[in-house]
C-alpha positions as CSV (number, residue, x, y, z in Angstrom):
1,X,-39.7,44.5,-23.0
2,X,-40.0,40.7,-21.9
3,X,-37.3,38.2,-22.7
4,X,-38.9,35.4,-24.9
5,X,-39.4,31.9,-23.2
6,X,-36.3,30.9,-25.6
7,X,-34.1,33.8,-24.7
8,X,-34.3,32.5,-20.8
9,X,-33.7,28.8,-21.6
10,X,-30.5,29.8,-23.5
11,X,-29.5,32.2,-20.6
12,X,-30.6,29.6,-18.2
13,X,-27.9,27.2,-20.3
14,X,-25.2,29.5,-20.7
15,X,-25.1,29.8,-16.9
16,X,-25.3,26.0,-15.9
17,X,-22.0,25.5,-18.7
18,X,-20.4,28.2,-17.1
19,X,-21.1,26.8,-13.4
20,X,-20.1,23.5,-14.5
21,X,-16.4,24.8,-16.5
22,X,-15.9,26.5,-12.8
23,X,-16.4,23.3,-11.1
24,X,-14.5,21.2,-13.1
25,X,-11.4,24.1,-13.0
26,X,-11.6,24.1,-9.7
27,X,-11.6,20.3,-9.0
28,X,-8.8,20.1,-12.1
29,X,-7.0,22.2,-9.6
30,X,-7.5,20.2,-6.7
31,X,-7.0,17.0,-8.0
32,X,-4.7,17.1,-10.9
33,X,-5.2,14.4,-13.9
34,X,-3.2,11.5,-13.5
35,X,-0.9,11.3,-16.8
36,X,-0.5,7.7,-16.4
37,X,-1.8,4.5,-17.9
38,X,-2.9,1.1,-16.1
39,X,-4.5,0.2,-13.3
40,X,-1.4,-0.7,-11.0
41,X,-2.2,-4.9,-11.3
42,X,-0.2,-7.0,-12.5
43,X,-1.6,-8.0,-15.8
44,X,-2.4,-3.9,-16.2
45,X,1.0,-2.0,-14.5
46,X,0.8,1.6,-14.4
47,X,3.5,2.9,-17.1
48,X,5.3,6.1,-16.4
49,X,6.6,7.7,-19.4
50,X,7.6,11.4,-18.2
51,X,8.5,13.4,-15.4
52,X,5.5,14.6,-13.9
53,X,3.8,11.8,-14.0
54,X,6.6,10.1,-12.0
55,X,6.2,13.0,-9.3
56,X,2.5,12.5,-9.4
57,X,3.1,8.9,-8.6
58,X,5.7,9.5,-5.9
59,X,3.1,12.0,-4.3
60,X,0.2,9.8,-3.9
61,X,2.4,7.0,-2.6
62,X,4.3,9.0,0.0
63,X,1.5,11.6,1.1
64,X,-1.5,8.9,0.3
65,X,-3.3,11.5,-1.7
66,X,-7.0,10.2,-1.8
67,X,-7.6,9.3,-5.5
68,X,-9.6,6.5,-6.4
69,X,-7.1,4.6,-7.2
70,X,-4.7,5.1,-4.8
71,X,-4.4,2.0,-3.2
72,X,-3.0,0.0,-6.5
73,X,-0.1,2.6,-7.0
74,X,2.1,0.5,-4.6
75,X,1.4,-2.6,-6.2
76,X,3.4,-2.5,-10.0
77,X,4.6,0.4,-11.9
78,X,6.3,0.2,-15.3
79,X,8.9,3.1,-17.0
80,X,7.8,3.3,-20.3
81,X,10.3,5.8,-21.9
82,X,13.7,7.6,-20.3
83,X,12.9,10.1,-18.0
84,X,14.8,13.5,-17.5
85,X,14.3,14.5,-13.7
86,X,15.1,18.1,-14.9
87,X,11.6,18.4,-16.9
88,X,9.5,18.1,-13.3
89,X,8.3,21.6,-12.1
90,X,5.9,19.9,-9.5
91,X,8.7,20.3,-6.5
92,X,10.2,23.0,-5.2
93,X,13.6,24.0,-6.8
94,X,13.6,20.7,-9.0
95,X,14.4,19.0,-5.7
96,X,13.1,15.0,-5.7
97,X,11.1,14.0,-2.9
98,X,12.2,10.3,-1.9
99,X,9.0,7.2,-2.8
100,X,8.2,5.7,0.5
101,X,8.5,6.8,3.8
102,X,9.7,4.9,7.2
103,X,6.8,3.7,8.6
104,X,3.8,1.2,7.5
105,X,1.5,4.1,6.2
106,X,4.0,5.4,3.2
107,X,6.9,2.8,2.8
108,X,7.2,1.4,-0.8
109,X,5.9,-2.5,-1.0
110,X,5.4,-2.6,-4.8
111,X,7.5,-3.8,-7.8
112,X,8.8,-1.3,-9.7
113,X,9.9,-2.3,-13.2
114,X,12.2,0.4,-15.2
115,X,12.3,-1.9,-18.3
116,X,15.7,-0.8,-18.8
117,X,14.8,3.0,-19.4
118,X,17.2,5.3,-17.7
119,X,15.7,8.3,-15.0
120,X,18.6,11.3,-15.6
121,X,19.3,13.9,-13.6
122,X,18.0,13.1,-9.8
123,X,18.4,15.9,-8.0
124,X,17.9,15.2,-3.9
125,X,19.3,17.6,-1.3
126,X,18.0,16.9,1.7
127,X,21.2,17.1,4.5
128,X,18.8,17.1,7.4
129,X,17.0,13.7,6.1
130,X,17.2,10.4,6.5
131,X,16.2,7.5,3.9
132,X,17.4,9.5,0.8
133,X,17.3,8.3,-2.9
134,X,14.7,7.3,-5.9
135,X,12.9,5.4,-3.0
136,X,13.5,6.7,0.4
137,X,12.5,2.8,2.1
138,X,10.7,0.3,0.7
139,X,9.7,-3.2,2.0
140,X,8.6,-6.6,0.2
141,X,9.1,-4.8,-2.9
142,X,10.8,-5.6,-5.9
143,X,12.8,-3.2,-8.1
144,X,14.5,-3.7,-11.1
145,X,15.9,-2.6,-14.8
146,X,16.4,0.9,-13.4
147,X,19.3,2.7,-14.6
148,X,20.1,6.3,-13.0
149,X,22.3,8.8,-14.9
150,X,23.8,12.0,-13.3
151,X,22.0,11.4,-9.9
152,X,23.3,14.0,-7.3
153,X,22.3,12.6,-4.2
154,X,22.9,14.3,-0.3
155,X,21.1,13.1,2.8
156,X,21.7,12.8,6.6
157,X,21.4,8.7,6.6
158,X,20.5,5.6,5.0
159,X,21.4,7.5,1.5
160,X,21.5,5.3,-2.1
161,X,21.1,6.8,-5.7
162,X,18.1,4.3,-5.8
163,X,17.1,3.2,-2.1
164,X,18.0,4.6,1.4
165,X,16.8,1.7,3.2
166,X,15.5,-1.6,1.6
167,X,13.9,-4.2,3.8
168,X,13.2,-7.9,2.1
169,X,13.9,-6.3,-1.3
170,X,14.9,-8.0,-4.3
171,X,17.0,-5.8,-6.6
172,X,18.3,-6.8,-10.1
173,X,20.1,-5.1,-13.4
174,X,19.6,-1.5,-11.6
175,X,22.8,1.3,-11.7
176,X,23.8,4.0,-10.9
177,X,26.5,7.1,-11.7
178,X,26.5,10.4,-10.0
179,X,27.4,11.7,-6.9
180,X,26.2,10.0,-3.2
181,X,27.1,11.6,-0.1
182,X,25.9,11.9,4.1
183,X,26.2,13.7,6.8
184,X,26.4,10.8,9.0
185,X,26.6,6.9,8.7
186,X,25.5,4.2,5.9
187,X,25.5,6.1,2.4
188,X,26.2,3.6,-0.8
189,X,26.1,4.4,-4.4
190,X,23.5,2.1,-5.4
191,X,21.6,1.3,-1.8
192,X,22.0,3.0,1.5
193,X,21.0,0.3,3.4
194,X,19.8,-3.5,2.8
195,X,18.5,-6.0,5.1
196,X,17.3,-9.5,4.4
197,X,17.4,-8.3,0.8
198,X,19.4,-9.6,-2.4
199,X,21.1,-7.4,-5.1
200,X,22.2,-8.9,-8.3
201,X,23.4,-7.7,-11.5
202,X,23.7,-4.3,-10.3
203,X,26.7,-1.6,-10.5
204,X,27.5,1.8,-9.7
205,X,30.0,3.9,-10.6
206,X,29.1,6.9,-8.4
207,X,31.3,8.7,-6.1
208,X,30.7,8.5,-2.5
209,X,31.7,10.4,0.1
210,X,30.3,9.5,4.0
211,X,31.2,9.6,7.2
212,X,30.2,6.3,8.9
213,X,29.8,2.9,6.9
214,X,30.1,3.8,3.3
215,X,30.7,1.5,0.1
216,X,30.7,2.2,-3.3
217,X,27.6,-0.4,-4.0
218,X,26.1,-0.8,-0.7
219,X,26.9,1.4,2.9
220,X,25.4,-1.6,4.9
221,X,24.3,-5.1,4.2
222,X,22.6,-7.0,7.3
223,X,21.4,-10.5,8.1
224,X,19.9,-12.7,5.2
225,X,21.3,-10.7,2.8
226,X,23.1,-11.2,-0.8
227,X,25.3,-9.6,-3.1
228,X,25.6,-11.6,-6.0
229,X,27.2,-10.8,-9.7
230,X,27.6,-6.9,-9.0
231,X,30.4,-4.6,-9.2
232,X,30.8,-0.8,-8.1
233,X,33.7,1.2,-10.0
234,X,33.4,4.6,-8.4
235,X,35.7,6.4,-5.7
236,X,34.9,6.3,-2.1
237,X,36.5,9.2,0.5
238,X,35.4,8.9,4.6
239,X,34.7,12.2,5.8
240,X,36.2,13.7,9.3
241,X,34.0,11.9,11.7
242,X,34.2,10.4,15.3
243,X,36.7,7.6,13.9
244,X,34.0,4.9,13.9
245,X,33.2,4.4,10.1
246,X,33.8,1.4,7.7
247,X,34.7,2.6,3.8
248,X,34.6,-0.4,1.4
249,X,34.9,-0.4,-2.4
250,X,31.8,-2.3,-3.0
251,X,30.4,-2.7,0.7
252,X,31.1,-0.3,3.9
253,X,29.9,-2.5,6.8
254,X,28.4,-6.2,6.1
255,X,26.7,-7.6,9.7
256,X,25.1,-11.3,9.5
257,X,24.6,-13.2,12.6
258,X,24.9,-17.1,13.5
259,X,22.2,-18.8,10.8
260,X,21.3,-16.0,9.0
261,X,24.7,-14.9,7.3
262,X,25.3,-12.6,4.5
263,X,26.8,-13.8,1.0
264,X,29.1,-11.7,-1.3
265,X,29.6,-13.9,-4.2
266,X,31.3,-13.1,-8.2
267,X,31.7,-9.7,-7.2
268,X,34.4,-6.7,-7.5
269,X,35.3,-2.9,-6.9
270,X,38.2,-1.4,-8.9
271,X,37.1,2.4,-7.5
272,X,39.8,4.0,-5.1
273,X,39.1,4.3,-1.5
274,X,40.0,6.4,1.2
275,X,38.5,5.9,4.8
276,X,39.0,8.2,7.6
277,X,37.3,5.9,10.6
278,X,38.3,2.4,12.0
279,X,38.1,0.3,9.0
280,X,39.1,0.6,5.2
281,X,39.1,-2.1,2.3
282,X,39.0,-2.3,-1.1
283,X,36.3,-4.4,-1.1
284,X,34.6,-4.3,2.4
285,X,35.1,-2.6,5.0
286,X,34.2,-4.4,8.1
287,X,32.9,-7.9,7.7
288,X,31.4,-10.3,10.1
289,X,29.2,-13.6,9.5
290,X,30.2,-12.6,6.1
291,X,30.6,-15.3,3.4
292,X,32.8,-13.9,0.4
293,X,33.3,-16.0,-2.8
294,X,35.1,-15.4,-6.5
295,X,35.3,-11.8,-5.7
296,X,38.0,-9.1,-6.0
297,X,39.2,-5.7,-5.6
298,X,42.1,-3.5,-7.4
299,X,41.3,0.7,-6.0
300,X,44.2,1.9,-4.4
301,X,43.1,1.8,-0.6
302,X,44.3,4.4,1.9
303,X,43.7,4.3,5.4
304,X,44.2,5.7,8.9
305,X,43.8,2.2,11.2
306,X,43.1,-1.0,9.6
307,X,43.3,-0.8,5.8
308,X,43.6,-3.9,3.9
309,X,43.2,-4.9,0.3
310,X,40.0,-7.1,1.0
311,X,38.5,-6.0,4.5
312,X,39.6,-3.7,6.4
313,X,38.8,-5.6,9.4
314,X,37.0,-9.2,9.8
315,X,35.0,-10.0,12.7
316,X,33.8,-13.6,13.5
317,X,32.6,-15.8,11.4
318,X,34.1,-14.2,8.3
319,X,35.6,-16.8,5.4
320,X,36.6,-15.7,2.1
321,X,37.2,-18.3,-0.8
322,X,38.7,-17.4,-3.9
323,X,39.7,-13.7,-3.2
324,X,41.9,-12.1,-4.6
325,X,42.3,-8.2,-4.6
326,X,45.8,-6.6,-5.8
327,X,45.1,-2.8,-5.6
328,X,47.7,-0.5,-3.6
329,X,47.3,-0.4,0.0
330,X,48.7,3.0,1.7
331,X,48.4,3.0,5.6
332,X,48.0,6.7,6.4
């Protein structure tokens, strides 16, 4: 018996919906949706409001996924709500990969804007891996109101709860608590590394553990660089290295040069610090073309070579007004 002329336009139908749901699972698949709003402008930020959608983000910036719209998502990005980093199920074993890459292809050059929120629970294991942290380096960016609760942070170098290595960064109000260690030099509780950068109104109270330049705000602050208004409250312990390493309260290692000094001004550390290599102080450990201004320290310092309540060692061009630090100093 023939099929009517209406029975094969409804069969005819059914198969081009069910050739077009197969498409679209497969693409879904390929390219997942993006659960974010805005465009990435300035007027129109992208706002990130959960987990995934902050790994989604992080994805396409580091691995330059090809999405329409992937060259705005270095520009400005917005938190809109907290985010708990134990919700994402995108990486493997809850483990973060860092925003921004070393390199021009991937590194971070946006502003990213936390509004205050708080990301909990940063989870980043990476012992082999340089540049670890929220952002692993970023450049000309800005980053700011971004509060991080519980971070558990390990990498090789260049390791900070928020940024391994920023380059001409400006960071304001961010913190941090957690834990912030490396296998090898510059690890700080807020930033690994900065360089002709600023910081200011920042904190952290994470403990830090390194085994080159480590400090409880910043491991390394070079040329051009300022600390202003920013305090770090959290324990900092040199590991058993090759001797050379700088522990500081709030700064490991601070390096300007001749015109292009670094400023430390109204800041303190009151965490305990205890420095296995060259240099150990409660509030820097090795300063040179180093202003330092209306800042102080109180930790209890321990030391095996130079350990002083202030710096552990100053090099040239190093002047300090209005410090005053009063912890205990025990030469070990």
């Amino acid at each position: 018996m023939m099929k009517s002329p209406r029975s094969r336009t409804v069969i005819s139908v059914s198969l081009v919906l069910l050739l077009l749901a197969f498409l679209s699972g497969c693409q879904t698949e390929s390219q997942p949706p993006l659960n974010y709003t805005g465009s990435g402008t300035a007027s129109n930020p992208h706002v990130i409001s959960d987990a995934q959608a902050l790994v989604r983000v992080a994805n396409i910036i580091t691995d330059s996924y090809t999405y329409s719209d992937n060259a705005q998502l270095g520009a400005y990005v917005e938190l809109g709500a907290d985010i708990d980093m134990n919700d994402i199920t995108e990486t493997e074993s809850g483990n973060w990969t860092p925003i921004g890459k070393y390199g021009e292809a991937s590194v971070f050059s946006g502003s990213f804007d936390g509004n205050g929120h708080e990301i909990r629970n940063l989870k980043i294991h990476l012992p082999d891996t340089d540049y670890g942290g929220l952002f692993g380096y970023t450049r000309n960016a800005t980053i700011q109101d971004v509060n991080l609760v519980n971070a558990d942070v390990e990498g090789q170098s260049s390791v900070g709860a928020l940024i391994g290595y920023a380059e001409s960064t400006d960071i304001s109000r961010c913190s941090s608590d957690g834990t912030v260690s490396g296998q090898e030099y510059v690890v700080g509780g807020l930033v690994g590394e900065i360089d002709a950068g600023s910081l200011s109104f920042c904190s952290s109270s994470a403990t830090v553990s390194c085994v080159g330049e480590g400090g409880g705000l910043v491991g390394y602050v070079g040329s051009s660089s300022s600390i202003s208004s920013c305090f770090a409250s959290g324990t900092v312990t040199g590991k058993e290295g090759d001797g050379s390493g700088s522990c500081g309260g709030l700064i490991g290692f601070s390096q300007g040069s001749d015109e292009r000094r670094v400023i430390v001004s109204t800041s303190y550390a009151t965490g305990d610090v205890s420095g296995i290599g060259r240099n150990t102080g409660g509030l820097i450990g090795f300063a040179e073309e180093t202003k330092i201004e209306k800042s102080y320290a109180t930790g209890t310092i321990s030391g095996s070579v130079k350990c002083w309540r202030s710096c552990g060692a100053c090099g040239s061009g190093c002047s300090c007004d209005f410090l005053f630090c009063h912890g205990e100093c025990n030469r070990k």
